[in-house]
Structures are given as structure tokens and as C-alpha cells.
BAFI-3210 file (N, C-alpha, C; in Angstrom, 3 decimals, decimal comma, padded with zeros to 6 digits):
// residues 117
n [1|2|3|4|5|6|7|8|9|10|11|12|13|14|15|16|17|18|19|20|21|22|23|24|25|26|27|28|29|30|31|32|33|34|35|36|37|38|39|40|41|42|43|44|45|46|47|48|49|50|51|52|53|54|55|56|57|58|59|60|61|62|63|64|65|66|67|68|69|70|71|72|73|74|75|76|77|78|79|80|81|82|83|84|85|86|87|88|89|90|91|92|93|94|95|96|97|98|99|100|101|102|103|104|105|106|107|108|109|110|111|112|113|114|115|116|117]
n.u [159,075|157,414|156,342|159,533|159,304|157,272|158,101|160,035|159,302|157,572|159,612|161,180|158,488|158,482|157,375|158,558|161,220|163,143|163,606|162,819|163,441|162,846|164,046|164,280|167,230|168,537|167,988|169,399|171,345|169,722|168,333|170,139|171,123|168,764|168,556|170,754|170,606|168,552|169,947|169,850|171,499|172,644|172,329|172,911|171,970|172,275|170,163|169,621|170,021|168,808|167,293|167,869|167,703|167,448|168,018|167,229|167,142|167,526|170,579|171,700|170,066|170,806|173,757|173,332|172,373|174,625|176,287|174,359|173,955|172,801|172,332|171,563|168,245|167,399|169,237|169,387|169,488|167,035|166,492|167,857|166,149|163,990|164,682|165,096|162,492|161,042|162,611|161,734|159,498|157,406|154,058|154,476|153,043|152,814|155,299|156,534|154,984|155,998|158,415|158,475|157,553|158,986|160,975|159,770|159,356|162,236|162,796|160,746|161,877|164,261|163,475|162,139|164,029|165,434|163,623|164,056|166,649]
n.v [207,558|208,933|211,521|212,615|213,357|214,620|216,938|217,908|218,448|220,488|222,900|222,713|224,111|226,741|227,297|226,731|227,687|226,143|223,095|220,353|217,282|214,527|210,595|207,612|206,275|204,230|204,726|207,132|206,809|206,711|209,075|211,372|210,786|211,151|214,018|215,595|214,657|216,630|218,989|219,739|221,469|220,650|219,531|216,911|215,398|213,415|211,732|210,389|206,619|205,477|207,122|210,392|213,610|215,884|218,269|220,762|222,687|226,260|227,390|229,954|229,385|227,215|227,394|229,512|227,981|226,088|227,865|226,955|224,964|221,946|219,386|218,805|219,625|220,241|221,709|223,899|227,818|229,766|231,908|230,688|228,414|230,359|231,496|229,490|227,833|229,869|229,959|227,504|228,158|227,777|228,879|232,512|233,722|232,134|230,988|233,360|233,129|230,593|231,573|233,693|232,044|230,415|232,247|233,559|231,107|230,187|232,883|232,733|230,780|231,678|233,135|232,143|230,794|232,272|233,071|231,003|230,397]
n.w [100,275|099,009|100,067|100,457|097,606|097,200|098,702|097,280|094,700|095,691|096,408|093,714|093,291|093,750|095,877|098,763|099,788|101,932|102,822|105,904|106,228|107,402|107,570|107,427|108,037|106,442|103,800|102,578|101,188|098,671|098,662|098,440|096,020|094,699|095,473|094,446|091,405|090,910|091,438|094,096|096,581|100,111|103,271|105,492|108,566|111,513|113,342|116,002|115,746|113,894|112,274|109,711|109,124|106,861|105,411|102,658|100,171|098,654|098,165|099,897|101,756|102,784|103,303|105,384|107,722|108,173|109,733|111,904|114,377|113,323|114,579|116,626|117,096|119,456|121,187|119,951|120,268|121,399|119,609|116,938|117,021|116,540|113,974|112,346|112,135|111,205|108,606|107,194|106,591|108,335|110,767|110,799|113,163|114,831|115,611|116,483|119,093|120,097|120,756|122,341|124,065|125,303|125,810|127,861|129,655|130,505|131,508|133,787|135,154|136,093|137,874|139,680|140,438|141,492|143,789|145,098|145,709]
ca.u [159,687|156,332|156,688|160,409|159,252|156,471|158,972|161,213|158,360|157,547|161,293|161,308|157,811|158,851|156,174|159,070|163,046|163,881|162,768|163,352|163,026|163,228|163,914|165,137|168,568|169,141|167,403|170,615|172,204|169,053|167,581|171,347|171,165|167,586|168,900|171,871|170,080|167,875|171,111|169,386|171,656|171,548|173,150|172,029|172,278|172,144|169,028|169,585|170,998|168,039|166,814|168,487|167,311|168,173|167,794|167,366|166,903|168,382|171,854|171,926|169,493|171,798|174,591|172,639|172,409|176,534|176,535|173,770|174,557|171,174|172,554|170,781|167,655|166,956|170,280|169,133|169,351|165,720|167,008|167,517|164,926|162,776|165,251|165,244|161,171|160,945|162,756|160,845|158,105|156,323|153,490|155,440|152,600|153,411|156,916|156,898|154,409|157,085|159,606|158,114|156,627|160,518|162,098|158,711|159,750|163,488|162,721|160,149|162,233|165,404|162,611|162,094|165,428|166,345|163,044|164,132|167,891]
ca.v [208,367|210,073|212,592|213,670|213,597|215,974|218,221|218,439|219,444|222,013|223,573|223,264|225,163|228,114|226,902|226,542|227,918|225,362|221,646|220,020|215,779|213,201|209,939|206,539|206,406|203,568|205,397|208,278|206,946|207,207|210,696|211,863|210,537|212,647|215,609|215,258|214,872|217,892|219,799|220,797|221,700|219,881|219,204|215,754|215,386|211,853|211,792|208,850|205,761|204,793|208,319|211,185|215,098|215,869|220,131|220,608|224,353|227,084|227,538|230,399|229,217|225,883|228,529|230,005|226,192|225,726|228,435|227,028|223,677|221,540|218,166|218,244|220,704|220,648|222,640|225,436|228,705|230,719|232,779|230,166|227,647|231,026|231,635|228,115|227,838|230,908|229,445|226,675|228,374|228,036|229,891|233,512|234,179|230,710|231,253|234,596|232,852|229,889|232,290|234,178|231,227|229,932|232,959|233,773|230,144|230,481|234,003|232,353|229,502|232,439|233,867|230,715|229,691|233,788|232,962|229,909|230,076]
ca.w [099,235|098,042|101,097|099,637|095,972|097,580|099,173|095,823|094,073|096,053|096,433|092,614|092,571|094,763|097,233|100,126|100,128|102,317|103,455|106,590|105,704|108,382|106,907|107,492|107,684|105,480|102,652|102,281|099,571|097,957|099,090|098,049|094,818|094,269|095,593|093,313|090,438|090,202|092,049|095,037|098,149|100,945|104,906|106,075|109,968|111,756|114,342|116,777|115,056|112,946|111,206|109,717|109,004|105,100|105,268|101,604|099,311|098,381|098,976|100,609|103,500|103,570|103,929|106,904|108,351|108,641|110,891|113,064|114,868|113,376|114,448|117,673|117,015|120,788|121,504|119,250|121,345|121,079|118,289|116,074|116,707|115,496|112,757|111,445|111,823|109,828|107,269|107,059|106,381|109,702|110,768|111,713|114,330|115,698|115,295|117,662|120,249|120,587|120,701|123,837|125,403|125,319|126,480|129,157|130,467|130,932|132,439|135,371|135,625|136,287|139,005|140,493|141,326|142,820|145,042|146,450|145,665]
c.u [158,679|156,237|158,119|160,112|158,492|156,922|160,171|160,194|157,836|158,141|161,372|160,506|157,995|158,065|157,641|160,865|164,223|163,077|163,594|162,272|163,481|162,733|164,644|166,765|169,257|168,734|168,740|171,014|170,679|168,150|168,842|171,321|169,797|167,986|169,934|171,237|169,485|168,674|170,590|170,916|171,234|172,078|172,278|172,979|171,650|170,939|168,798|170,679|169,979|167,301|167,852|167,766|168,119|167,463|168,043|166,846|167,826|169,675|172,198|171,297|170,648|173,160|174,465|173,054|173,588|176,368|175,496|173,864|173,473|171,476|172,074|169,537|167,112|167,856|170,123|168,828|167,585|165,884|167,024|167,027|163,811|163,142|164,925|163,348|161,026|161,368|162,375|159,865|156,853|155,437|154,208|154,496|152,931|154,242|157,208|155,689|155,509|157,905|159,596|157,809|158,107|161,117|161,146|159,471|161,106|163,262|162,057|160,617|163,687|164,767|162,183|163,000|165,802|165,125|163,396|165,609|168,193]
c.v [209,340|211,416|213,256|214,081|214,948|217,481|218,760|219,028|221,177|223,297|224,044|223,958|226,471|228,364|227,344|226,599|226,977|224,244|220,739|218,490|215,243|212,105|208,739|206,418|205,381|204,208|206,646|208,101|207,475|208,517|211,196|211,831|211,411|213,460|216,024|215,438|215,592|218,700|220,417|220,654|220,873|219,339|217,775|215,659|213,972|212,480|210,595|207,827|204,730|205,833|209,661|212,236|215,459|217,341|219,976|222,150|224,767|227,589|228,890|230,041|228,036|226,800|229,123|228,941|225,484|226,791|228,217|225,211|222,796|220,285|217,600|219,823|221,155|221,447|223,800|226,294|229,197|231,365|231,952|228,484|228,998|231,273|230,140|228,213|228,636|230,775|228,342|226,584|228,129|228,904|231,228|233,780|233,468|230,815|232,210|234,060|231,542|230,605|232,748|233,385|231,151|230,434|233,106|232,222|230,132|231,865|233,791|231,107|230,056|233,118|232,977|230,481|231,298|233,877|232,259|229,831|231,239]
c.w [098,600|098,783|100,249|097,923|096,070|097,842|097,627|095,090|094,720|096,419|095,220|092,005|092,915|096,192|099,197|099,565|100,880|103,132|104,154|106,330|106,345|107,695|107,745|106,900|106,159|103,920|102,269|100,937|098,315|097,446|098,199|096,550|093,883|094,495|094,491|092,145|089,967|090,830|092,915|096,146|098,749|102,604|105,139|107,522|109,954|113,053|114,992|115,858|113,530|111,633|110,698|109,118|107,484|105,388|103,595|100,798|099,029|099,132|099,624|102,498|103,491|104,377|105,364|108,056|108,861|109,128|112,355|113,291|114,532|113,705|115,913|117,982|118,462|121,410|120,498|120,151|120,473|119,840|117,153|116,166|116,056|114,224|111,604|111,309|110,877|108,174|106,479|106,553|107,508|110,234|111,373|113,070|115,064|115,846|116,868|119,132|120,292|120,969|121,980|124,661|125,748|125,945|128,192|129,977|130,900|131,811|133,883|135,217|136,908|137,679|140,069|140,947|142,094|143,975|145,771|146,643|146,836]
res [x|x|x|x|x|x|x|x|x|x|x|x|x|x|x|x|x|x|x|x|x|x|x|x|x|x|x|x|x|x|x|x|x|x|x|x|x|x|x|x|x|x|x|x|x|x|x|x|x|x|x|x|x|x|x|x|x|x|x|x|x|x|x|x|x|x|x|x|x|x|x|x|x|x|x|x|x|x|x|x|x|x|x|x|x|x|x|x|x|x|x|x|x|x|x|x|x|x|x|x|x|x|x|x|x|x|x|x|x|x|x|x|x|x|x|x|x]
***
């Protein structure tokens, strides 16, 4: 819990717009009940059967977040795995070298299969 107390603090200092919190599932009611209380926003996704993903900020990025599917972050298209990092606060240079490695690999993976296909 000192990790989310960490992340609320720093939402409510302006440090970070939006915080992505992997947690023990059984803990919800209680994450819920903090978020609740200082009225943050907040999407909680299930992650397996033992953890769940609590997205937590400003309601417009949560807003953003219902239009992007976060309940399995490995099905995020390229676009928004960089969109979501970005909002995260992730390094942006890092951000745009994932971004290219991502698309560079799907592109010689697309060159690979028209050599041998």
C-alpha cells in the first residue's frame, strides 16, 4: 500500500496525470475505497486471476482509456501502447524508440514471410 499512497501523492502533486498500479487483486475493495476518497478517477482491469491494473488520474486521460481496450495491454496496437506510455509519463525518447523498434519488427517480419512465402 506505500507504493499506491506514493502514486496518489504524486497525481495529487501534479508530478504525473495519470498512474498505472498493479496490485493484488484481493486488495480492490481497498485501493477503491482510497481512490474514492480523495475522488480520483479510476478504470480497474483484472490481470490473470490473482492481480489487477487500477489506471488512476485525471479524467480526461481515464476518458482516453475507455476508448482503448487496456484489459489485455499486450493487444494494444503500436499507436497506443505509445499513446498510453506517453501518458504515463514514460521516457518520450523511449517511447518513439519502442515505437519504431515495434513497427521496424512487424515490417521485417512482413519481409520475411514475402521471402519465403
Amino acid at each position: 500500500m506505500e507504493v499506491l499512497t506514493h502514486h496518489i501523492y504524486e497525481y495529487k502533486k501534479g508530478l504525473r496525470n495519470l498512474v498505472l498500479h498493479t496490485t493484488d487483486a484481493m486488495l480492490e475493495d481497498v485501493v477503491i475505497s482510497r481512490l474514492e476518497k480523495h475522488e480520483i478517477p479510476y478504470i480497474i482491469e483484472k490481470v490473470g486471476e490473482k492481480s489487477i491494473n487500477i489506471f488512476f488520474g485525471n479524467s480526461i486521460c481515464i476518458d482516453v482509456l475507455k476508448y482503448i481496450k487496456t484489459s489485455d495491454l499486450s493487444t494494444l496496437s503500436d499507436e497506443e501502447d505509445f499513446m498510453l506510455g506517453i501518458m504515463l509519463g514514460y521516457d518520450r525518447l523511449k517511447q518513439c524508440e519502442r515505437y519504431v523498434g515495434r513497427k521496424n519488427g512487424k515490417l521485417n517480419l512482413t519481409l520475411r514471410q514475402e521471402l519465403v512465402g
